[in-house]
N, C-alpha and C positions, 0 to 999 in steps of 0.2 A: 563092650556092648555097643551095638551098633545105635547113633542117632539118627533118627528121623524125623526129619521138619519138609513141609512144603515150598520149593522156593519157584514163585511163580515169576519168572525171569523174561522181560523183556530186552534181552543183549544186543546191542547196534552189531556185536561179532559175534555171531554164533555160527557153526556150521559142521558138517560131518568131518572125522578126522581122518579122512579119503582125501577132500579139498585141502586139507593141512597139509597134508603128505606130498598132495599134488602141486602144493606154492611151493613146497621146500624144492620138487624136483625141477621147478621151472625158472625158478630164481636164477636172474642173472650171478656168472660166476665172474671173480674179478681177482684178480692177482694181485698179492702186496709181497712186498720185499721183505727178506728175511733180516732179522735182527737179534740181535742177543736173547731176550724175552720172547721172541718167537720161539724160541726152544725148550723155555720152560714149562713144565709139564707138575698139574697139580691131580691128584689123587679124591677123589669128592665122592664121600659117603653116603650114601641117604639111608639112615637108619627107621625105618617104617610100623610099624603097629599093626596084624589083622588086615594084612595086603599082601599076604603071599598070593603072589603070582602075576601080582600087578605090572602093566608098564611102565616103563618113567626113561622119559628122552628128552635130550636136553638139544636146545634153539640157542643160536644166536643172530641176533639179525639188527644190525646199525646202518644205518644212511649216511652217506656225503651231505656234505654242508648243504650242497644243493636240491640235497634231496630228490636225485637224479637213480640214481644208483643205487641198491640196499643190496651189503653185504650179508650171506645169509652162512650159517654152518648148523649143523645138524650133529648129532652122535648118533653113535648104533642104539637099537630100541631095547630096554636090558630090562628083565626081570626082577622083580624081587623078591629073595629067598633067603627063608631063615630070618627074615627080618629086615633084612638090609641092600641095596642093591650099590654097587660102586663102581663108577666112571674114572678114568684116568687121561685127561684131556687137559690143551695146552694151557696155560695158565691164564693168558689174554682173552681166551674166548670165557672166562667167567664173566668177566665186566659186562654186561649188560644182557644178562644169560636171561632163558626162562626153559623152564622146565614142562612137562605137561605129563598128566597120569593116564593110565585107562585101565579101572577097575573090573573084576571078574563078573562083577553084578549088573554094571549099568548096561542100561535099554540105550535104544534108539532115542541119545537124548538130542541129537542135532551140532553138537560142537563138540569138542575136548576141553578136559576139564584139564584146567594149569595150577599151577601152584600160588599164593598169592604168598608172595615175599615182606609183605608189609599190607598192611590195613589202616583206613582213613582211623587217625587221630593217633597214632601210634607212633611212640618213636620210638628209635633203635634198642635195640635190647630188653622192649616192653616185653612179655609174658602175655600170650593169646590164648582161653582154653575154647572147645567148642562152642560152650554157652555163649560165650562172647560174639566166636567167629561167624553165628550163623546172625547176628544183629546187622553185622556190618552190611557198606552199601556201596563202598569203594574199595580198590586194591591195588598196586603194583605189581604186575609181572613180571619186573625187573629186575634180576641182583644188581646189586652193585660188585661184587666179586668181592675176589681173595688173591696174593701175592704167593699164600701160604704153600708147599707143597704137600700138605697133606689138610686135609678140613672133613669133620663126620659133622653134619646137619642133620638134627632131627625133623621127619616129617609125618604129619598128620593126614591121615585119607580116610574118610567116615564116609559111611551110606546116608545118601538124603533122599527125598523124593521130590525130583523138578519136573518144572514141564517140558515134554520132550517136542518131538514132531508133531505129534498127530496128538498124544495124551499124555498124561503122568505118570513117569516112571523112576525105576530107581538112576538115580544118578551119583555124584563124588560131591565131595568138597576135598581140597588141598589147600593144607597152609603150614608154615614154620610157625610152631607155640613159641620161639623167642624171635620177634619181630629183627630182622635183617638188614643191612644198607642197601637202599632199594632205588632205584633210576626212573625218573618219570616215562611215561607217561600214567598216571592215575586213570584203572578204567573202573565202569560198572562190573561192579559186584551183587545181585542181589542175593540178600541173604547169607555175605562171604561166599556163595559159588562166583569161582572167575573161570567163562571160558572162553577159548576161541574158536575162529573159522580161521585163519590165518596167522602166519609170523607174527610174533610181537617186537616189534620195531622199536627200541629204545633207545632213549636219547642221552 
């Protein structure tokens, strides 16, 4: 059953998922050396609910110390079918990963709706259901990964009604019902919608 709540969202990141697309292609590219771990390669599930057909692409993007530089990688844009969609990517690009959805319904809502891996007051392994999710007012975009070679994550994608560009339309929420290890930076959530206009840069 789909939920609907109004989430009247004031986000310092918000923007179309054209300019998202358009940071990932302009991001500087930077070369690291290869190593043992560079080769390994994990298997990551996203087992989904009532989102056939959805997108779900996974970011990653970390900074030099200096904060000079942001490494950014991207995966291919993959659908969800039958329930589940699954990426098979190196194992090191989990760590400080974020994900981002785009459902069959939402309007012209101004940003991409991302997953929020963890929520203010939540710790690891807490249990989130919607009712919860849409209270909240903080989130992480950020995994903290997996070493594991194979990992299935359950994820949630419900209809809401936010405000978009111009009016109110339908829009997403995303989040994991069993709260994840999750990498700061903590952003605005309102109403558990997390989205962006750009990489989520984690630290």
């Amino acid at each position: 059953m789909t939920h609907r709540t109004t989430v009247l969202a004031r986000t310092t990141a918000l923007a179309s998922s054209a300019l998202l697309a358009g940071s990932l292609a302009s991001a500087p590219a930077v070369a690291r050396p290869d190593d043992r771990s560079a080769a390994a390669r994990t298997t990551l599930t996203f087992t989904v609910d009532d989102c056939e057909g959805c997108e779900v692409q996974l970011v990653n993007a970390r900074s030099t110390l200096d904060a000079d530089v942001v490494h950014v990688w991207a995966s291919q844009t993959k659908r969800v079918t039958d329930g589940a969609v699954t990426f098979r990517i190196p194992t090191r690009r989990t760590w400080g990963m974020s994900a981002t959805v785009r459902a069959p319904w939402e309007g012209h809502t101004g940003y991409v709706t991302t997953v929020a891996w963890r929520y203010d007051g939540e710790r690891v392994g807490d249990t989130v259901t919607l009712d919860e999710a849409v209270t909240k007012r903080r989130a992480s975009a950020c995994w903290e990964g997996v070493r594991s070679r194979e990992v299935t994550v359950p994820l949630v994608v419900e209809e809401v009604r936010v405000r978009g560009v111009r009016k109110e339309v339908d829009g997403s929420i995303a989040f994991v019902p069993t709260t994840q290890g999750w990498l700061p930076p903590m952003r605005r959530a309102p109403e558990g919608v997390l989205g962006s206009q750009d990489v989520n840069i984690c630290r």
